[in-house]
C-alpha positions as a Python dict, from the first residue, in 0.01 Angstrom:
ca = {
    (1, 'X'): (0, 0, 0),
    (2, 'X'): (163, 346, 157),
    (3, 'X'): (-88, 509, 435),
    (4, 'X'): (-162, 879, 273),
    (5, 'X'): (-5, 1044, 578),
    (6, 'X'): (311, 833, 492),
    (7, 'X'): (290, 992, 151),
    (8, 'X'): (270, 1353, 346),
    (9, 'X'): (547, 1304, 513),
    (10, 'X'): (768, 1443, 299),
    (11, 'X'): (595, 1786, 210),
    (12, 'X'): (598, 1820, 625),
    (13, 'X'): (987, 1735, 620),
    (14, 'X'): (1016, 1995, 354),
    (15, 'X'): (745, 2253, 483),
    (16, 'X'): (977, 2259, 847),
    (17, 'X'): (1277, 2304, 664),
    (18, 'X'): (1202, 2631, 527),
    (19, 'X'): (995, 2711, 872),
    (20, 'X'): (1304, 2681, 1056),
    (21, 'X'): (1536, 2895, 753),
    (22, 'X'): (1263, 3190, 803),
    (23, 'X'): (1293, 3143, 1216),
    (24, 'X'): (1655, 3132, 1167),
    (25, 'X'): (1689, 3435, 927),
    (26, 'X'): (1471, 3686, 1166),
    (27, 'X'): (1692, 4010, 1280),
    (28, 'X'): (1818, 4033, 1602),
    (29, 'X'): (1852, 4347, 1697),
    (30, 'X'): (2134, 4486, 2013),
    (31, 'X'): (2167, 4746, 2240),
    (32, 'X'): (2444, 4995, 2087),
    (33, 'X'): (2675, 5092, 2386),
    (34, 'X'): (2918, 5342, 2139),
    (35, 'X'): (2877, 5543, 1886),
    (36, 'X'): (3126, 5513, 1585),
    (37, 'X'): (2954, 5817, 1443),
    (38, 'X'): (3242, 6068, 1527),
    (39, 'X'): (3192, 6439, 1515),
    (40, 'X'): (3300, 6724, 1334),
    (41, 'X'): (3653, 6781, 1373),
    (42, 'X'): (3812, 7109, 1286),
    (43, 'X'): (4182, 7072, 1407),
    (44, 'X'): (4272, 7407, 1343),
    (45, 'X'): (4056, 7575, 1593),
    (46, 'X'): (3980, 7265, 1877),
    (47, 'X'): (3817, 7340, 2181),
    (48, 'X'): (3835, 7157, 2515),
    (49, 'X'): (3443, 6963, 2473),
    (50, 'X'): (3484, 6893, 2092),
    (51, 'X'): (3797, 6729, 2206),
    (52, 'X'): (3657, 6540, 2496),
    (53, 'X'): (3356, 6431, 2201),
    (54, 'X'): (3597, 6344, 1958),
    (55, 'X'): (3769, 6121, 2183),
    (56, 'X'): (3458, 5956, 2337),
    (57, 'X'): (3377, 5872, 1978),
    (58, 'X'): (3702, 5749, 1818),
    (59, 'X'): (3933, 5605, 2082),
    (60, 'X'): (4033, 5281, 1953),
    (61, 'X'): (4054, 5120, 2317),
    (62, 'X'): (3696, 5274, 2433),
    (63, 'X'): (3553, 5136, 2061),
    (64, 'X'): (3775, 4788, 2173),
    (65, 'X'): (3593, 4755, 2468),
    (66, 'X'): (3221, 4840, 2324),
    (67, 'X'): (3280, 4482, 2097),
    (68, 'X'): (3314, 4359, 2460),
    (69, 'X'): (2995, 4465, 2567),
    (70, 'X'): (2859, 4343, 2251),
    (71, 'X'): (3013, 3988, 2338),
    (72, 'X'): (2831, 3977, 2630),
    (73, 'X'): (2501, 4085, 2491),
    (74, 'X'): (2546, 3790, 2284),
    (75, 'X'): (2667, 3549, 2544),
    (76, 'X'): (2306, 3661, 2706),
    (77, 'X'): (2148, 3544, 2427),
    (78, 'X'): (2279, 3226, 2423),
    (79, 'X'): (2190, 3157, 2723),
    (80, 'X'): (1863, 3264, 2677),
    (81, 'X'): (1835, 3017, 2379),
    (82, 'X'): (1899, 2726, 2600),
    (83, 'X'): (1552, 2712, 2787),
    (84, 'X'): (1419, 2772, 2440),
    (85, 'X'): (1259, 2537, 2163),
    (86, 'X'): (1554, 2360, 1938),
    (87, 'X'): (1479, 2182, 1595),
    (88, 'X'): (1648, 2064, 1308),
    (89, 'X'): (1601, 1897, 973),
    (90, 'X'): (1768, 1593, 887),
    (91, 'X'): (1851, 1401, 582),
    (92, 'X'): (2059, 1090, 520),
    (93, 'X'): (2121, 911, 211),
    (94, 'X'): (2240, 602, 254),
    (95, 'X'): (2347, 215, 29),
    (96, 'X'): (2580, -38, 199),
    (97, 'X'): (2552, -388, 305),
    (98, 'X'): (2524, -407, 629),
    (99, 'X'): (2335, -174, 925),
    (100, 'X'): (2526, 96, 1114),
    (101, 'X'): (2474, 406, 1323),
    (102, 'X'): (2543, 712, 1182),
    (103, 'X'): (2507, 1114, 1353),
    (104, 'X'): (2401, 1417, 1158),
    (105, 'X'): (2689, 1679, 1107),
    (106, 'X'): (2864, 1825, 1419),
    (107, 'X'): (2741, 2082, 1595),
    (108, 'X'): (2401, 2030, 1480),
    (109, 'X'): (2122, 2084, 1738),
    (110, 'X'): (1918, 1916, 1818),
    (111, 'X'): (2158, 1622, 1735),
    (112, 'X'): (2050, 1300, 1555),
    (113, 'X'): (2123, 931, 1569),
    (114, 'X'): (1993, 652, 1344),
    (115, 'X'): (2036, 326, 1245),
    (116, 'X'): (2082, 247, 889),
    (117, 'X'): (1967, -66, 729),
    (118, 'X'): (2153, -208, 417),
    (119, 'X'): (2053, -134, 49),
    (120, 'X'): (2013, 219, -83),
    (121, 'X'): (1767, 423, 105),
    (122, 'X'): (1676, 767, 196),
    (123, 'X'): (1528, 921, 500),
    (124, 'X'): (1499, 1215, 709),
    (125, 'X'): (1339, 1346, 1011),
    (126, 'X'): (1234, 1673, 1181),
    (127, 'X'): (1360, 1690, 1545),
    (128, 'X'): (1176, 1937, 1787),
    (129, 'X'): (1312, 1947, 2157),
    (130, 'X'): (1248, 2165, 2439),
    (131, 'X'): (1351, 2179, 2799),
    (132, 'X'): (1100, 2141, 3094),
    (133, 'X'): (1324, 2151, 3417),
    (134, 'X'): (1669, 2196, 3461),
    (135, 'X'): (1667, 2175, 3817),
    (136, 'X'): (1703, 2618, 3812),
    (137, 'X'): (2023, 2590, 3580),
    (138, 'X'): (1944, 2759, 3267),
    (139, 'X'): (1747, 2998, 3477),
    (140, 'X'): (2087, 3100, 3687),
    (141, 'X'): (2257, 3095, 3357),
    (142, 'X'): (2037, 3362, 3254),
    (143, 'X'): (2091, 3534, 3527),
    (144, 'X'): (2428, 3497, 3572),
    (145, 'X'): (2521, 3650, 3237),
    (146, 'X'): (2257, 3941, 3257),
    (147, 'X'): (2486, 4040, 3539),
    (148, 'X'): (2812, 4005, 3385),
    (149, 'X'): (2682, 4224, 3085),
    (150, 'X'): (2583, 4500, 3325),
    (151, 'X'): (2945, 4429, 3456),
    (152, 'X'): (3125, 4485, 3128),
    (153, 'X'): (2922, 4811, 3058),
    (154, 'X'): (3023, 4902, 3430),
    (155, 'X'): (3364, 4890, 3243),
    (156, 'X'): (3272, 5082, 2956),
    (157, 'X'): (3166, 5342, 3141),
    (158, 'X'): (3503, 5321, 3343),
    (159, 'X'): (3709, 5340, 3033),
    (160, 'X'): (3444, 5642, 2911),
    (161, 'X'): (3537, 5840, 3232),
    (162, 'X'): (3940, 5752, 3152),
    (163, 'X'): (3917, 5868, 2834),
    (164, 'X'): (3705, 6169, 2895),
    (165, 'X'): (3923, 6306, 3196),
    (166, 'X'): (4215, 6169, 3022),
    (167, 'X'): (4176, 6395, 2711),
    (168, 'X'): (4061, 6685, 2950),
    (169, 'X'): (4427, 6680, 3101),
    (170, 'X'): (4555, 6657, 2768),
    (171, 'X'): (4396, 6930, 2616),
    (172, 'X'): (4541, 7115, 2948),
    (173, 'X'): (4891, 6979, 2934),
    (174, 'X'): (4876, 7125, 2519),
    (175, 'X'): (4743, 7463, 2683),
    (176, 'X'): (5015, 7474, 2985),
    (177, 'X'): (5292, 7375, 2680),
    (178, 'X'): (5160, 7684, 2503),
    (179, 'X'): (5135, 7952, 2790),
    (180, 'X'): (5557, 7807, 2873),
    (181, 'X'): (5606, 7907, 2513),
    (182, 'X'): (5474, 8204, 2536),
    (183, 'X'): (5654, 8265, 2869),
    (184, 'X'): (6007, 8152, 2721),
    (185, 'X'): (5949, 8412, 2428),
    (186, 'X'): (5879, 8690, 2616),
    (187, 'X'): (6202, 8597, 2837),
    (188, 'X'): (6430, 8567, 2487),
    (189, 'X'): (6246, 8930, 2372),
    (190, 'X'): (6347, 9073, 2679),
    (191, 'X'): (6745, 8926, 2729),
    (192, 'X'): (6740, 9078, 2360),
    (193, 'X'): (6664, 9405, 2427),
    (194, 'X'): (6894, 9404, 2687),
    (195, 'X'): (7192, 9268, 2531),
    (196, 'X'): (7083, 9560, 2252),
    (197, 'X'): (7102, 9844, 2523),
    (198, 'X'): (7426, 9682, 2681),
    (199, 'X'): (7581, 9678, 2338),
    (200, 'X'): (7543, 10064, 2306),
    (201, 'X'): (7601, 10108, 2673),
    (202, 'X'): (7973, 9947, 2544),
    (203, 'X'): (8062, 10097, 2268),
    (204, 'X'): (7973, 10477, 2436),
    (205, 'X'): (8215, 10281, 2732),
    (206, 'X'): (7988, 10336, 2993),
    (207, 'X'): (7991, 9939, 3094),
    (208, 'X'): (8252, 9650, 3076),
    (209, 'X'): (8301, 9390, 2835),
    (210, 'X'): (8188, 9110, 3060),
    (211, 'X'): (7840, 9286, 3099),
    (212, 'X'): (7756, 9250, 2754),
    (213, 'X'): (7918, 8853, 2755),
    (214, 'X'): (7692, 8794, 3050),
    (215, 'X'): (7380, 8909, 2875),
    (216, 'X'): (7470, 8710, 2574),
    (217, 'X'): (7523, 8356, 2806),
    (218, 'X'): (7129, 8395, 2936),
    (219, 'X'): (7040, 8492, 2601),
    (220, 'X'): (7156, 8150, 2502),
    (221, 'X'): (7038, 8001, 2773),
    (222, 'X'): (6686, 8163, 2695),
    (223, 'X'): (6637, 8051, 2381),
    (224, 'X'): (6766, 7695, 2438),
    (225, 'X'): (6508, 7711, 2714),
    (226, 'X'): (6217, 7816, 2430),
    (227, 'X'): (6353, 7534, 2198),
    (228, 'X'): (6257, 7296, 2430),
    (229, 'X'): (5892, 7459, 2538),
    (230, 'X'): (5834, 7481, 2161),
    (231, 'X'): (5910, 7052, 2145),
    (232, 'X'): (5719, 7007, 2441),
    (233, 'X'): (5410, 7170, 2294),
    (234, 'X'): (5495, 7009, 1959),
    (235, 'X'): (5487, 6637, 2157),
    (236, 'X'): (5188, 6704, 2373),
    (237, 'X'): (4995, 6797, 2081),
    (238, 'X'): (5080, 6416, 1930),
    (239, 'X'): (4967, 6291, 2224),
    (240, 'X'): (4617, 6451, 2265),
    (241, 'X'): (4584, 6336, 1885),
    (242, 'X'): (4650, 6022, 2005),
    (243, 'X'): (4435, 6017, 2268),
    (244, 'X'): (4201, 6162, 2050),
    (245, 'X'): (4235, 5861, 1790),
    (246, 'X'): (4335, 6067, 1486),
    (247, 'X'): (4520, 5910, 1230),
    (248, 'X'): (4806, 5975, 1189),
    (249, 'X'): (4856, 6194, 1494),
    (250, 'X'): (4860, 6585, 1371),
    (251, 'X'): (4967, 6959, 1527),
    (252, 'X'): (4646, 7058, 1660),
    (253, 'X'): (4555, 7440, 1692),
    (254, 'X'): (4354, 7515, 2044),
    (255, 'X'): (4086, 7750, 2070),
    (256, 'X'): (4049, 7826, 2461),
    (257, 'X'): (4294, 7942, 2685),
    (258, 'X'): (4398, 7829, 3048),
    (259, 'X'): (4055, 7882, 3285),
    (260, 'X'): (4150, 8075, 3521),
    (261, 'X'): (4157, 8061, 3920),
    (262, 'X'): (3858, 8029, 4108),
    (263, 'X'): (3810, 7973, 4481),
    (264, 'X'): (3623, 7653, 4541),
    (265, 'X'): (3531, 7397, 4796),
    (266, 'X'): (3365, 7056, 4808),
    (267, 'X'): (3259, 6871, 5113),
    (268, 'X'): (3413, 6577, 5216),
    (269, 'X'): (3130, 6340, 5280),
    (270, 'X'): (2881, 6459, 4990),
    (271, 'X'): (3222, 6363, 4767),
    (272, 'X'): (3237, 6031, 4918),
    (273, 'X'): (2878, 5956, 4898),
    (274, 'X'): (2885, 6085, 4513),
    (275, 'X'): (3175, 5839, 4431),
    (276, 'X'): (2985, 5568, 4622),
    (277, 'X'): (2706, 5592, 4398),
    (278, 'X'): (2829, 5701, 4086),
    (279, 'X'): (3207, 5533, 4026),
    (280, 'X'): (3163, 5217, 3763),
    (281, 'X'): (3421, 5032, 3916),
    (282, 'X'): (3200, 4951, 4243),
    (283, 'X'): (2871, 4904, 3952),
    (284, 'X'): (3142, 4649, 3772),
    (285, 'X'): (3192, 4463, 4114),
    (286, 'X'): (2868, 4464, 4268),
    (287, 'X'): (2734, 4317, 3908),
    (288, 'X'): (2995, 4031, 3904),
    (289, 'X'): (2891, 3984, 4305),
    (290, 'X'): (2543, 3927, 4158),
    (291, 'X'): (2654, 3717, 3856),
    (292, 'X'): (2888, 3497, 4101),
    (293, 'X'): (2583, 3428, 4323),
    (294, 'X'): (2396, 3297, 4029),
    (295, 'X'): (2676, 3055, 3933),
    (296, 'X'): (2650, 2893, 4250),
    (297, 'X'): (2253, 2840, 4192),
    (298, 'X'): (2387, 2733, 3809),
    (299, 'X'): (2581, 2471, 4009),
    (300, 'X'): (2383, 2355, 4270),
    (301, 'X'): (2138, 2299, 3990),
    (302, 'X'): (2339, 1962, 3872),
    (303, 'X'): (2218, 1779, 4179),
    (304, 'X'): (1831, 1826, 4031),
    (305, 'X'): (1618, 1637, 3853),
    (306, 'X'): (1651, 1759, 3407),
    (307, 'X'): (1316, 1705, 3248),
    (308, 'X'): (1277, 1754, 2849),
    (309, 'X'): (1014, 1659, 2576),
    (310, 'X'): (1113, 1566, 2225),
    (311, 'X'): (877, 1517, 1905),
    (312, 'X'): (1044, 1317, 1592),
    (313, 'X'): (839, 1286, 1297),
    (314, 'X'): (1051, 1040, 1033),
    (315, 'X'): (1005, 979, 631),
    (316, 'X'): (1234, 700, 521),
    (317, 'X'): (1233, 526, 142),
    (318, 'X'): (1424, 273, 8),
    (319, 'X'): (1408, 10, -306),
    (320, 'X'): (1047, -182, -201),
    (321, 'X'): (910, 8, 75),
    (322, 'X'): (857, 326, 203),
    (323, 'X'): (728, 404, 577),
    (324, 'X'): (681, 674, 824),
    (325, 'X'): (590, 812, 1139),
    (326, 'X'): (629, 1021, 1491),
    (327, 'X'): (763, 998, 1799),
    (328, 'X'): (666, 1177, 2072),
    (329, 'X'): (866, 1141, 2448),
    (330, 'X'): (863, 1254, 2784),
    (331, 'X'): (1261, 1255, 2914),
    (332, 'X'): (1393, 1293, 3242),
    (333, 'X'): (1725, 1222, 3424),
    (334, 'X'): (1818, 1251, 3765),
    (335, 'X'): (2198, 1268, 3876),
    (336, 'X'): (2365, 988, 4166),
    (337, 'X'): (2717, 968, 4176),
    (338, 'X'): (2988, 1195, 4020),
    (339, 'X'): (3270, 1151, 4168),
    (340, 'X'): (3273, 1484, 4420),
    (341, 'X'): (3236, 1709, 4048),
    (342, 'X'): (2952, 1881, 4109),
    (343, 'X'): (3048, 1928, 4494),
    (344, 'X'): (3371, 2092, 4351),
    (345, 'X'): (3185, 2295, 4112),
    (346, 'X'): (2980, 2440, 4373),
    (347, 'X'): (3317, 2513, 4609),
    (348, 'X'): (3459, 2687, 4324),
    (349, 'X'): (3154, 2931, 4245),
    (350, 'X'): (3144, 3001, 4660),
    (351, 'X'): (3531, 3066, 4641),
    (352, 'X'): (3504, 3298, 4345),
    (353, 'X'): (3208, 3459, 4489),
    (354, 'X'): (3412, 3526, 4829),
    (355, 'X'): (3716, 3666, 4662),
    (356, 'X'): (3460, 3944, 4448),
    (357, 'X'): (3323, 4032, 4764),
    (358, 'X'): (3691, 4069, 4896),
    (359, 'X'): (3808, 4289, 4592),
    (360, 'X'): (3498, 4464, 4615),
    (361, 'X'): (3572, 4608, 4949),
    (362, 'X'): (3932, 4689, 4863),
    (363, 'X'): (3799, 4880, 4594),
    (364, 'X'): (3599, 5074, 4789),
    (365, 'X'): (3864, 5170, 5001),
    (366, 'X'): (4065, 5269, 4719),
    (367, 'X'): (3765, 5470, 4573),
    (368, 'X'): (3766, 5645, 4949),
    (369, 'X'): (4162, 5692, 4970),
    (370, 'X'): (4136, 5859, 4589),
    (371, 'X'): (3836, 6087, 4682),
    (372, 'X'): (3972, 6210, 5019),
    (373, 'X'): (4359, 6237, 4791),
    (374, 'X'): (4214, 6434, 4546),
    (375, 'X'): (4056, 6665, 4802),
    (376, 'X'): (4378, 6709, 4920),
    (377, 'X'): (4537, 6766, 4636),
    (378, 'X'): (4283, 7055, 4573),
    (379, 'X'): (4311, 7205, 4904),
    (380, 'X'): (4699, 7251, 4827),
    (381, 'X'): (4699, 7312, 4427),
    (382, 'X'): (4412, 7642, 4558),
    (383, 'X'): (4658, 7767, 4844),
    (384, 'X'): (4947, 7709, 4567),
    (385, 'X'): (4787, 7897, 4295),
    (386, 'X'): (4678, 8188, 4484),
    (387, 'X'): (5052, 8247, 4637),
    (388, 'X'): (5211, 8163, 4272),
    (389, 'X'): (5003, 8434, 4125),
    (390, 'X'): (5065, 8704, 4418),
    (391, 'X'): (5447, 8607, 4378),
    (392, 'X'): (5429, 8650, 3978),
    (393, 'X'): (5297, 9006, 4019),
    (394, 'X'): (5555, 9114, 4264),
    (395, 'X'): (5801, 8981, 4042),
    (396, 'X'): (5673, 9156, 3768),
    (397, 'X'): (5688, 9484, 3949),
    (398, 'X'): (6033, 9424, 4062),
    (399, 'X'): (6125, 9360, 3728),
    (400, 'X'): (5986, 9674, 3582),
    (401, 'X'): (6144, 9952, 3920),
    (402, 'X'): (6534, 9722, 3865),
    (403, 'X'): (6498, 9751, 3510),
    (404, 'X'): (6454, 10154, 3536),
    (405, 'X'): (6761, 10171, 3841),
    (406, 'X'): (6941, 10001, 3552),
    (407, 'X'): (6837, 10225, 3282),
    (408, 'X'): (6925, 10521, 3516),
    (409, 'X'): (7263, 10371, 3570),
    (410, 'X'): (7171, 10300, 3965),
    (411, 'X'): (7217, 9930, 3901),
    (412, 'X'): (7513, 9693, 3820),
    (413, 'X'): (7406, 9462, 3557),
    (414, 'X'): (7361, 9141, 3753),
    (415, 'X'): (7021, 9316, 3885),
    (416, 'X'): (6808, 9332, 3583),
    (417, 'X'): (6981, 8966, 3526),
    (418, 'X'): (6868, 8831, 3855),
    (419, 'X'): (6533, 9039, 3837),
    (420, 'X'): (6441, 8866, 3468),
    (421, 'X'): (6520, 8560, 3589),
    (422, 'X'): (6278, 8586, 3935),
    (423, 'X'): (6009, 8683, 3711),
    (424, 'X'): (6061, 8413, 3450),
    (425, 'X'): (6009, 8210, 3751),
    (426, 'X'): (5723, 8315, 3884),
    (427, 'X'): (5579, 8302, 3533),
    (428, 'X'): (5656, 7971, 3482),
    (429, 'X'): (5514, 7890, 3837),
    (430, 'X'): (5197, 8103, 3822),
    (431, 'X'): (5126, 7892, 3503),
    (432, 'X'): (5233, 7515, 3629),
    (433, 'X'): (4973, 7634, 3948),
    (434, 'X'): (4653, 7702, 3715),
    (435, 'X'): (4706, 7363, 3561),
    (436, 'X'): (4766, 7187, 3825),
    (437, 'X'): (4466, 7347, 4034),
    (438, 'X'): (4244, 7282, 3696),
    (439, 'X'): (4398, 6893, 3703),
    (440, 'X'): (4320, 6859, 4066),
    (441, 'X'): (3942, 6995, 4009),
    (442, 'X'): (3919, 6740, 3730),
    (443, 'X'): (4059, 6488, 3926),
    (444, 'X'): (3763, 6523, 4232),
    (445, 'X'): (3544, 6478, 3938),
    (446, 'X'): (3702, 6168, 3814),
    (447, 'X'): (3734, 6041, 4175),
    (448, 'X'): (3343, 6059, 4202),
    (449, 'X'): (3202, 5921, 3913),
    (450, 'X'): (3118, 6224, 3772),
    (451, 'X'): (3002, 6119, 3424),
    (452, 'X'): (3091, 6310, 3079),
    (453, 'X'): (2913, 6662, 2952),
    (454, 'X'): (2727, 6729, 3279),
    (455, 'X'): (2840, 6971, 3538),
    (456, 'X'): (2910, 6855, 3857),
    (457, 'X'): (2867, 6930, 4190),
    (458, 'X'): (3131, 7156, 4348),
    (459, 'X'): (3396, 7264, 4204),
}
């Protein structure tokens, strides 16, 4: 006669079946680290921020490295899911002639062993194990990943500031491309208007032929000069598209102009204590510091006692008979002799943890080198601006008083030549100093940690 809980048996196999489906089909929600929701993007009239947005929304590398982040999120999780209840539902069918061991599928957890008795039978069992001790393993584990996830969005942000800066200078190089156009045009109107007045001047006979040939070589040389600015815009437009991760890169059309000079200073050790506390790179090391010291607790944990407890309940019928039952155990296991593995384990995690704490004080330095470099590079780029645009209006005026001793016949004709060519120098020099004095600003920035959209402190 079957016991009635025998006869039960089944409905309980089948009842934590579907338990375990509805555990296992429960959301699990993330963190997200990056928006793919890019703005709106008007291409024909772009300014500097919606650039900067754009780009912190649609860069293929920064959207690359948020899957990373996500990655480690779920590396968290599955470490988390070690110290945590495991079960499983198992079936076997079985007919032969002879008893044998078989495993449920691979990969399977908790996994499942059984003997198998000849003649047809079926049976099945619900397997329910959890972990008591690990000796401070899973524990570390935990740990250990929670700090290389606040590593890899340490990164993110690194890559965030890369990008953001990066399409900054850019947007700048696009605007410094523009103001060289506009610089060689003005040049080419000018040589024009003076090989127009040197053509009358010759035909009235009042000048040489090799006056007018002269003005016609710069003139060539001039507008070669503004074919090239015109591909240099052209190219540095493809590359803020790029940057910007429009596809396929386009001509973009920019809406602000050059900012212009003004005076600023920054103090040397508030900059180094801002890049101290604010640059991701030294977050990103200090994390993987903190993750490395938990993998040496995740190793030193082998030498400890593992403690578990498992409940089986089993359901098994065949041709005659049918049976049933539970099992309920207490496991435990302590380690003795490996053969110098775990030892080796643990030297590895120390050796790894002394070469982060290495490269994290190299980076530091670096961080230090960059802020006090950039300061630098300010300090000269402000002295250089202010004498490029004092030399640009001098030139200017020169210009304009050789022009009219020309005009007046006071002047041979390499003057105004020489004169043109000063000021499209100082032009051209004037503009290379405001973006290089509005690079070296953003590069302070950069070089503390300043993050994206907020002001920051100085210049």
């Amino acid at each position: 006669m079957v016991k009635p809980y025998r006869r039960l048996l089944p409905a309980a196999l089948v009842g934590g079946l579907l338990g375990l489906l509805l555990v296992a089909a429960a959301p699990v929600t993330a963190e997200d680290v990056v928006t793919t929701l890019a703005p709106t993007l008007d291409p024909q009239d772009l300014s500097l921020q919606a650039a900067a947005e754009y780009a912190l929304a649609r860069n293929p590398e920064l959207l690359a490295m948020a899957q990373e982040v996500r990655m480690a999120e779920a590396n968290l999780r599955l470490a988390r899911a070690a110290d945590r209840i495991q079960a499983s539902v198992n079936g076997y069918a079985s007919a032969g002639t002879q008893p044998n061991m078989i495993t449920n599928p691979p990969d399977l957890m908790p996994d499942d062993m059984r003997m198998l008795e000849p003649g047809p039978r079926v049976s099945g069992d619900v397997r329910v194990i959890k972990p008591l001790a690990t000796g401070g393993r899973t524990s570390a584990r935990i740990s250990q990943r929670r700090h290389l996830l606040a590593a890899t969005r340490a990164d993110l942000e690194t890559l965030r500031l890369d990008v953001y800066y990066g399409t900054r200078a850019a947007y700048r190089r696009c605007l410094l491309n523009r103001m060289l156009v506009d610089v060689r045009r003005k040049d080419v109107a000018a040589r024009r208007e003076l090989v127009r007045v040197d053509s009358v001047k010759l035909e009235a006979g009042k000048i040489p032929l090799y006056y007018h040939l002269r003005d016609k070589t710069r003139l060539a040389d001039a507008e070669q000069m503004l074919v090239n600015a015109e591909r240099d815009l052209e190219v540095s437009c493809y590359d803020l598209s790029v940057l910007m991760g429009l596809q396929p890169p386009q001509q973009l059309r920019l809406s602000e102009a050059m900012p212009g000079y003004m005076p600023t200073e920054q103090d040397a050790d508030e900059a180094l204590a801002a890049a101290a506390a604010n640059r991701p790179e030294l977050a990103a090391l200090r994390a993987r510091l903190a993750a490395a010291d938990a993998g040496i607790s995740a190793a030193q944990a082998a030498y400890h006692p593992q403690l578990a407890v498992a409940v089986i309940f089993d359901a098994m019928a065949g041709r005659s008979m049918s049976a049933g039952g539970y099992t309920a155990a207490l496991t435990a296991g302590v380690p003795l002799v490996d053969g110098g593995s775990r030892a080796a384990e643990v030297a590895m995690a120390r050796a790894q943890q002394q070469q982060l704490s290495e490269r994290e004080r190299q980076v530091a330095l670096s961080v230090a080198r960059e802020v006090l470099g950039s300061l630098a590079n300010l300090k000269a780029a402000d002295q250089n601006t202010r004498t490029a645009l004092e030399a640009r209006a001098a030139a200017e005026e020169d210009n304009r008083i050789t022009r009219l001793r020309y005009d007046a016949g006071k002047a041979i004709n390499l003057e105004p030549l020489d004169a043109l060519a000063a000021l499209v120098k100082a032009r051209v020099d004037a503009v290379q100093a405001l973006y290089e004095y509005n690079d070296a600003v953003d590069e302070l920035h950069r070089a503390m940690g300043c993050p994206p959209q907020e002001p920051a402190p100085g210049p």
